[in-house]
N, C-alpha and C positions, 0 to 999 in steps of 0.2 A: 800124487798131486802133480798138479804143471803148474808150474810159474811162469810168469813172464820172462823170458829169454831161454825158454827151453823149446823153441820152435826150431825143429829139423832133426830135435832130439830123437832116437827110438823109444818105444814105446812099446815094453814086453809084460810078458803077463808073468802070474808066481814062478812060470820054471824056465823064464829066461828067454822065452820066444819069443823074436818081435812081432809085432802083429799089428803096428803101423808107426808112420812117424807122426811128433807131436807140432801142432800146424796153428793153434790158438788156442786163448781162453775167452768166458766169458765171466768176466767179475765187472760185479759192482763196485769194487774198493780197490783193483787195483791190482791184487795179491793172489794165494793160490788156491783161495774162495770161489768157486764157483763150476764153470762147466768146461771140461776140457775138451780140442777138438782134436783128431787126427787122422791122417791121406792112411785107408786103409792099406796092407800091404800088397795086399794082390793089385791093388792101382799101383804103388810104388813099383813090383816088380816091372807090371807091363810098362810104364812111364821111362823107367831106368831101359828095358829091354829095346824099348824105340830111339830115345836118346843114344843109344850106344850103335845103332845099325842103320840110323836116320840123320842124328844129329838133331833132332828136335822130336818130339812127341805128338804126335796123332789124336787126332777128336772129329768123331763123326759133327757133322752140319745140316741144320736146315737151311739156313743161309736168313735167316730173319732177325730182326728186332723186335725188342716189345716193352710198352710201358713199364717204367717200375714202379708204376702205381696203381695196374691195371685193378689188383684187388679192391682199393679205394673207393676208386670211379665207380664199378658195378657194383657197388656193395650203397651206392648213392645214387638217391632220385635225381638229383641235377644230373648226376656225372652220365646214369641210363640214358634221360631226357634227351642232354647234349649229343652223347652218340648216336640217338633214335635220329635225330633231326639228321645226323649229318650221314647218316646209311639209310634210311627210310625204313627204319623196321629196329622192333624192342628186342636190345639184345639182352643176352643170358646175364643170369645174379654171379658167375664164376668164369675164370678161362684168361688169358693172358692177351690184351690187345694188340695185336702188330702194328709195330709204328714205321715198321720199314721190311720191303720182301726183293730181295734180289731177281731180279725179272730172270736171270739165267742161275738163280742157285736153285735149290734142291724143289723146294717148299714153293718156287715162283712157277715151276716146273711142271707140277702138281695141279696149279690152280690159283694156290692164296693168293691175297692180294693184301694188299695197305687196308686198316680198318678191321680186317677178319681176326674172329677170336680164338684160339688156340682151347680148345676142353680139355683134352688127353691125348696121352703120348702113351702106344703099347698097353693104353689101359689106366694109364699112371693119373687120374681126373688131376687136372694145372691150377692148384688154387691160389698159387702165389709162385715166387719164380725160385722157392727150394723143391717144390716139387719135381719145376722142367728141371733141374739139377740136377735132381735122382733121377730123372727119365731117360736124360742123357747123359749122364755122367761118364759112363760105360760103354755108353756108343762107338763104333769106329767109322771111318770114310767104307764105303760101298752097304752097312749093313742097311735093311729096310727097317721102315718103322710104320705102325698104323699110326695114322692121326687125325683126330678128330676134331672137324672147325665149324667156328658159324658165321656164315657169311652173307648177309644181308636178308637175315628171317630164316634162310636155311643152315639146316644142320646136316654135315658132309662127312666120309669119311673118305681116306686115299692112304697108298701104301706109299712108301717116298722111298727109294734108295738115298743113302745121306752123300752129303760131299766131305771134301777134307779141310778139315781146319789145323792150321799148326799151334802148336804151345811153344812159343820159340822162349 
């Protein structure tokens, strides 16, 4: 079990291996009921490995923003309507809205723009923003990624080298 204040704790299995540290819970009461979360250890290693040769941690980048309630809106006839009107064309029921694209980052590079929808990353369909999580999680600065957008009635694909983001 994990309780509250055992975050950063390890986290081993029956023979003593860590196999990640321990990073949250989810309880409805408070206690050690419920869902426990933890930073895999092959992330912990690479994280510690960067931090020790860098001084800070590495994460690949699209260079974007995006709603955090893109699911909401597409999932709603108003929220459709309102984006229809303001791109002129019916966008998709799934995918992550960009609310902002770095004209010189990765993703502005590419193409995207403000407005364009995000579908999938390497395959990963974006139905909400734990999936881009998993999609990128793992990523580093220089790796490509396929990604798939829709942008103004069309549907796009484009390879993107990432840029670097720090974890300071």
């Amino acid at each position: 079990a994990i309780n509250p204040g055992n975050s950063g704790g390890a986290l081993t299995d029956a023979a003593g291996q860590m196999v990640g540290i321990n990073s949250a819970i989810a309880s409805g009461n408070g206690g050690n009921v419920g869902i426990g979360f933890a930073i895999p250890v092959n992330t912990v290693r690479r994280v510690v490995g960067q931090i020790l040769k860098y001084g800070y941690a590495k994460y690949g980048n699209l260079g974007v923003n995006y709603h955090g309630r893109s699911v909401e809106i597409l999932q709603s006839q108003r929220g459709r309507s309102q984006l229809s009107d303001m791109v002129g064309a019916e966008p998709p029921d799934h995918g992550l809205i960009l609310t902002t694209v770095m004209p010189d980052g990765a993703a502005g590079k590419a193409g995207l723009q403000k407005l364009d929808i995000l579908l999938s990353i390497d395959g990963q369909r974006l139905d909400d923003t734990l999936n881009y999580n998993k999609a990128m999680g793992a990523k580093q600065p220089g790796d490509q990624v396929s990604v798939t957008f829709w942008s103004k009635g069309q549907v796009h694909t484009a390879k993107i080298k990432l840029d670097e983001i720090r974890g300071d």
